[in-house]
Each structure stands twice: as C-alpha cells, then as structure tokens.
C-alpha positions as CSV (number, residue, x, y, z in Angstrom):
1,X,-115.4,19.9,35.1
2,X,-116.0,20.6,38.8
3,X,-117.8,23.4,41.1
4,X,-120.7,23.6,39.7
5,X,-120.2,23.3,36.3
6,X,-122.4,20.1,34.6
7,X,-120.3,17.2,35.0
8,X,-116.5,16.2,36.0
9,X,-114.1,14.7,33.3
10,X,-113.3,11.9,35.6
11,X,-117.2,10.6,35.1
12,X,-117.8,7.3,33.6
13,X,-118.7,7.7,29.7
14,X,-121.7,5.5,30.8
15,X,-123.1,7.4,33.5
16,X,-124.4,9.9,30.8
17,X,-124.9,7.7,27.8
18,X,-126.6,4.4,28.9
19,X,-126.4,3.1,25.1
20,X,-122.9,2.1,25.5
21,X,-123.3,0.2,28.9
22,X,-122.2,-3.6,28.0
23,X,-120.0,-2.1,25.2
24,X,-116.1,-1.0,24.9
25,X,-116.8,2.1,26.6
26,X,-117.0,0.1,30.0
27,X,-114.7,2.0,32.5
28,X,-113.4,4.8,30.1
29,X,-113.9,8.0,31.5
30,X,-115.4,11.5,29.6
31,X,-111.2,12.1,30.1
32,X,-110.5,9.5,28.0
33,X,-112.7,10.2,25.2
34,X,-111.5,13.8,25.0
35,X,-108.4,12.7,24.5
36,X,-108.9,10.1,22.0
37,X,-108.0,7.3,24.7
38,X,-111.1,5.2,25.1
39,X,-109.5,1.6,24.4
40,X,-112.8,1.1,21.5
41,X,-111.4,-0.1,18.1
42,X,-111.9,2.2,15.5
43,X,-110.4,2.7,12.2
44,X,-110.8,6.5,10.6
45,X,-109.5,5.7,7.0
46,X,-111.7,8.5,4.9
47,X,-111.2,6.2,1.9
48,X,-111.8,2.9,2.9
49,X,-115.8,1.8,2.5
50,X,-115.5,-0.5,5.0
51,X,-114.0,1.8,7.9
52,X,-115.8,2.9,10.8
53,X,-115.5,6.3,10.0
54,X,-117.5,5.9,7.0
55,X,-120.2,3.7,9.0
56,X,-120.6,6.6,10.9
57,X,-121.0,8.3,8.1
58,X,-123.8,6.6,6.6
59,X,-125.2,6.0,10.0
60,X,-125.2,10.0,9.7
61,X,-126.4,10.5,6.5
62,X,-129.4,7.5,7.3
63,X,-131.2,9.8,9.5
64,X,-132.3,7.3,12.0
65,X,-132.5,8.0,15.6
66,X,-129.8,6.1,17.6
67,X,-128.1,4.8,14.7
68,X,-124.3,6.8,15.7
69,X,-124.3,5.5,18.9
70,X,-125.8,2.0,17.4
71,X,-122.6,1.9,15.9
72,X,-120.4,3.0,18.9
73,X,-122.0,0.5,21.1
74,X,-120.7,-2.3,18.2
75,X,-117.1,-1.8,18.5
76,X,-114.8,-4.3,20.5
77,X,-112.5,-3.5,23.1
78,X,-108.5,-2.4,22.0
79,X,-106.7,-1.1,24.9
80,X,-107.6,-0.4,28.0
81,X,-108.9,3.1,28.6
82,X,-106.3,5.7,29.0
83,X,-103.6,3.8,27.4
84,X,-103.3,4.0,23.5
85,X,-104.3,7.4,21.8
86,X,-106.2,7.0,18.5
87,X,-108.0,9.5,16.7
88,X,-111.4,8.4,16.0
89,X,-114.3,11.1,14.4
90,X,-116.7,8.3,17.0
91,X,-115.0,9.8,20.3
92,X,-116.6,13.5,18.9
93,X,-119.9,11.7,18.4
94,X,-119.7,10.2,22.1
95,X,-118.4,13.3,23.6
96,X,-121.9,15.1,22.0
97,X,-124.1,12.3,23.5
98,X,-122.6,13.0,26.6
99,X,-122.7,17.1,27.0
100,X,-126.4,16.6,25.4
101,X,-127.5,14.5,28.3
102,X,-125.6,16.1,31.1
103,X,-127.5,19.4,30.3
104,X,-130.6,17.8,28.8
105,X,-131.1,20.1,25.8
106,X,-129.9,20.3,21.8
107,X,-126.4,20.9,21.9
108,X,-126.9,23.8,19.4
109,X,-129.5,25.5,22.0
110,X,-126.8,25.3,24.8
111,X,-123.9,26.4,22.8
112,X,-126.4,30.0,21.7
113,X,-126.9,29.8,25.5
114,X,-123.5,29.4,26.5
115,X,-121.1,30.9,23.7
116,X,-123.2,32.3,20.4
117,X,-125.2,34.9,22.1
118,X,-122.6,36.1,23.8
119,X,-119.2,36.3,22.0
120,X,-120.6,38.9,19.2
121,X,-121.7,36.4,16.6
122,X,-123.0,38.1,13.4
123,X,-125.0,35.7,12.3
124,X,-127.0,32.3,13.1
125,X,-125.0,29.2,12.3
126,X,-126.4,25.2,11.1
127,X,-125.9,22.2,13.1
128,X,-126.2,18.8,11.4
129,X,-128.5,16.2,13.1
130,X,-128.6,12.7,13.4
131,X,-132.3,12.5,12.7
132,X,-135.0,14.6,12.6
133,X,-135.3,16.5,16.0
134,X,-132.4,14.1,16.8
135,X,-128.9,14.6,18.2
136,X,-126.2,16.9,16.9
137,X,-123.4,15.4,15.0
138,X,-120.5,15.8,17.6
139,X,-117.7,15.6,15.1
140,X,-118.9,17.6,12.0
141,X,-121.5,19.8,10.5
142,X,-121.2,22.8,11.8
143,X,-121.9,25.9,9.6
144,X,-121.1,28.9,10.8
145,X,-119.2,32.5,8.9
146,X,-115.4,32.8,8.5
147,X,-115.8,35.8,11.1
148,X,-117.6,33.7,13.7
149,X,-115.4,31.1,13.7
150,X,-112.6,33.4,14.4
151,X,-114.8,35.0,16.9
152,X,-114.9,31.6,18.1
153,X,-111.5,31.7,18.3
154,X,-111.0,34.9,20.1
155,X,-113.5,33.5,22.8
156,X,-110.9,30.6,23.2
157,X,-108.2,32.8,23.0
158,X,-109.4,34.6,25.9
159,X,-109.4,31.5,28.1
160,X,-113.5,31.1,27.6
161,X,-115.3,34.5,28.4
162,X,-117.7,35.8,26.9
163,X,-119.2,39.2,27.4
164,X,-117.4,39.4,30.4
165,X,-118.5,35.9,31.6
166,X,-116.6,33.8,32.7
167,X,-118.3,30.8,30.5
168,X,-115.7,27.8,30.8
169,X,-114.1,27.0,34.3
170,X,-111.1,29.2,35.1
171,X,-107.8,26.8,33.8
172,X,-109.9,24.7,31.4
173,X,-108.3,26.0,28.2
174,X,-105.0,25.9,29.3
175,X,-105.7,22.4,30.1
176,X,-107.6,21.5,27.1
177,X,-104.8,23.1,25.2
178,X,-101.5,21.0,26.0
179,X,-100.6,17.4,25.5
180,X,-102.2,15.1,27.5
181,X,-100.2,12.2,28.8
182,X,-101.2,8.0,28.6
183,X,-101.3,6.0,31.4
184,X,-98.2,4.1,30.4
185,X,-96.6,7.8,30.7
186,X,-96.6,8.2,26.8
187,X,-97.4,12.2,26.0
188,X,-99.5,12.3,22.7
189,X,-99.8,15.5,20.5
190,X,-103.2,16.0,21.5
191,X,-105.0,17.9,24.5
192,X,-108.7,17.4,25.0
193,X,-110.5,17.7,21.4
194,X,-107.6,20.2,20.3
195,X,-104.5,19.2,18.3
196,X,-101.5,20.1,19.6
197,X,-98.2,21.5,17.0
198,X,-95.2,18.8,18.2
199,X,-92.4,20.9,17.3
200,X,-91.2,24.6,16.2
201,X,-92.3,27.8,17.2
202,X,-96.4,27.0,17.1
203,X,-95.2,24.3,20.0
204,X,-92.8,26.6,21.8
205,X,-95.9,29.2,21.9
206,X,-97.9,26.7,23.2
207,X,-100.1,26.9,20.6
208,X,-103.4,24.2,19.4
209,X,-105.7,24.3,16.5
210,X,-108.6,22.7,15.8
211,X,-108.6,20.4,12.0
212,X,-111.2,19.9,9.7
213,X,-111.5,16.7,7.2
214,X,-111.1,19.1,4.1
215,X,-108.9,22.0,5.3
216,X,-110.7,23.8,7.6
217,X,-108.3,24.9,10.7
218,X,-108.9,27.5,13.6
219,X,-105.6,27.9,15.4
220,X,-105.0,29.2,18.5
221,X,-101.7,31.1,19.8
222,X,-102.6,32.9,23.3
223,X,-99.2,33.9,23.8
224,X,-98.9,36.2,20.6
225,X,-102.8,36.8,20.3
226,X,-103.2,35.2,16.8
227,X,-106.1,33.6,15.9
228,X,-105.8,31.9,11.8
229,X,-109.3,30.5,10.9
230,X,-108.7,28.9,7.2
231,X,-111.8,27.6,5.3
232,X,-110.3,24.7,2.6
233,X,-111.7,22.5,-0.1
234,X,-109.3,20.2,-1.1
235,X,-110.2,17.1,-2.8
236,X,-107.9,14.8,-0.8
237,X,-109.3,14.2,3.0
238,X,-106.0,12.9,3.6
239,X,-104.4,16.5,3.2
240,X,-102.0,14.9,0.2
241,X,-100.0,17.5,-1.8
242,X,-101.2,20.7,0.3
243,X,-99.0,23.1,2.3
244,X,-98.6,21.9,5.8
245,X,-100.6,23.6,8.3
246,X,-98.2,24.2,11.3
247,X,-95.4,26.0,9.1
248,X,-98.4,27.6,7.6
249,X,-99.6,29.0,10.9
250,X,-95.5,29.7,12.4
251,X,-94.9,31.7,9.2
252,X,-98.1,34.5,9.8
253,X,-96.8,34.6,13.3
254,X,-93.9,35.6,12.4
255,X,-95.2,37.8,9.4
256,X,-97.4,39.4,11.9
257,X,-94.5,40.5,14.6
C-alpha cells in the first residue's frame, strides 16, 4: 500500500516483525505472504498431530506471548519467496504481526477504527488473542453476527468504503481479488488473503470468497452485487462429503437473476 497508507506490499516481512530476522522469512516480501508465497515450509493437515498447523494451534491455545511467531521463526526454508504457492493458516498469523506493528495498536482496535464503526455494524464482535493483552490470532477467531459479516461483505463489495470513506486505497480490492501470478509465471487460484473460483460462472464474474476451516464462507460477486455469508459446522475440516461451495455460490447467482 502506497500514498500514505501504512506500509507498501513490496516491504520486507522483516522490516515489521523483527522475530523472524535469521529465519525463512529472509527476503520474502508482505506480497508474498498475502499470497501464500513465502518460500517457509509448512504443512496445514487439520488432522495430523504433528503438523504445523496444529503447532500453531496449541501455540494458540498455550496463551503465551510470542509463542505463534516462536513457531514461524522455526521453520526452514522451501522455495524461494514468490515462487511456490502453499496455503499455510502461519502466513495469516504473519500477516497480523505485521499490520499490528505497522500501525502500533490491537488489530481489533484499528479494524473498529478503520471498518466496524463505520460500515453499520449492529453489534460488537470477539477477537481471539494469543495471550493475555497479546496479539490477535491473524488466521482465526473472529466472532462477529451473520449480518455483520455480510456487512463486511457489502464494505468489500463496494471496493472498501465505508460511510462514504474511502477506507482501503482506490484499486486494492480489485487487486486483492484476482489471481496472483508466481515468479516462475505460474497463476495460482488465489489473490491476496482471498480465494479465487478457477472455473464457471463465479470465475467469469470475477468473483473471490473468503473460507473458513469448518464452513464458514463470505463470497464476493461485484459484478452482480451478491454477497453469500454461510455460517457451517461440519465435523470434517477437510470439507469431505459436503456440497461444494463454488457451484453453491454460481447456483444463488443465478437463482437470484
């Protein structure tokens, strides 16, 4: 992000999150990590014990300061930045460090600043921490109503303003929205934190949605002016045996027209 907004996407992860200097995150760029690109090893198998997704988890649920990015700061070297997509719940963590020290304030306060107080919420929403009067969990815990969330989405829809403010920089959700490309010239289905439909009519829309572990989807289609928030519970984090979510999302479209 540029003229005058808090940081560019371009900076060195480093720059705002000193824990990681010395580790895999050497020369990857806040780009990178919003695009699930940073070159660290990570494996995000929900049901594996031993993965590093559910390290993170129990750093998460340990409650000690530092222990998330502890963790990040462990993991070796894959690829070189830019070059191989993986998604990894860890990026979300980083890319939370990183807007918490570039404004220097709880992520929850600036996003009430920012977004909350603005876009018409009805009603105060929970943040998971990392630790008492710690750091919010970048990649999970938020708890907010079905309605806000699809206010949430509305706010995105309408390319980031909020009570007539202009909150994000002019272009950044069309940006943030399409498929972002590797340095070997690979596209991937995947913008910057937003997933990206890679065929039918959600694609042809140019349509993203945002996926939760267990179900939970807000999806995004500017050029019909949907917005679909689902709330889920299945049992399987793997999304095994349930209705795929992009016909799910192209068939209310179409309903809807």
């Amino acid at each position: 992000m540029k003229d005058g907004y808090i940081a560019s996407i371009d900076d060195q992860v480093t720059k705002y999150v000193p824990r990681l200097v010395g580790s895999a995150y050497d020369g990857a760029t806040v780009r990178n990590v919003m695009m699930m690109a940073s070159g660290a090893q990570w494996n995000e198998t929900y049901t594996n014990p031993n993965s590093d997704r559910r390290q993170l988890l129990e750093a998460q649920i340990s409650q000690k300061p530092g222990s998330a990015m502890d963790l990040m700061s462990k993991l070796p070297r894959a690829a070189a930045p830019g070059s191989v997509y993986n998604y990894s719940t860890g990026e979300t963590q980083v890319a939370g460090e990183i807007v918490y020290n570039a404004v220097k304030k709880p992520l929850a306060q600036y996003l009430s600043e920012k977004i909350w107080s603005k876009a018409g919420m009805e009603a105060q929403a929970n943040w998971w921490l990392d630790s008492p009067n710690g750091v919010e969990i970048g990649g999970s815990g938020i708890s907010a109503t079905l309605r806000d969330y699809g206010r949430f989405g509305l706010f995105v829809m309408n390319d980031g303003v909020a009570a007539g403010q202009q909150v994000v920089p002019v272009g950044w959700v069309t940006e943030a929205g399409t498929p972002k490309v590797l340095t070997g010239g690979n596209s991937i289905n995947y913008g910057y934190l937003w997933w990206i439909p890679p065929s039918g009519p959600s694609a042809a829309d140019g349509a993203f949605y945002a996926n939760g572990i267990m179900g939970q989807q807000i999806y995004i289609n500017r050029k019909e002016k949907v917005v679909i928030v689902v709330w889920g519970a299945q049992t399987d984090p793997a999304g095994n045996g349930t209705l795929p979510v992009v016909p799910f999302f192209d068939a209310v479209v179409a309903a809807l027209k």
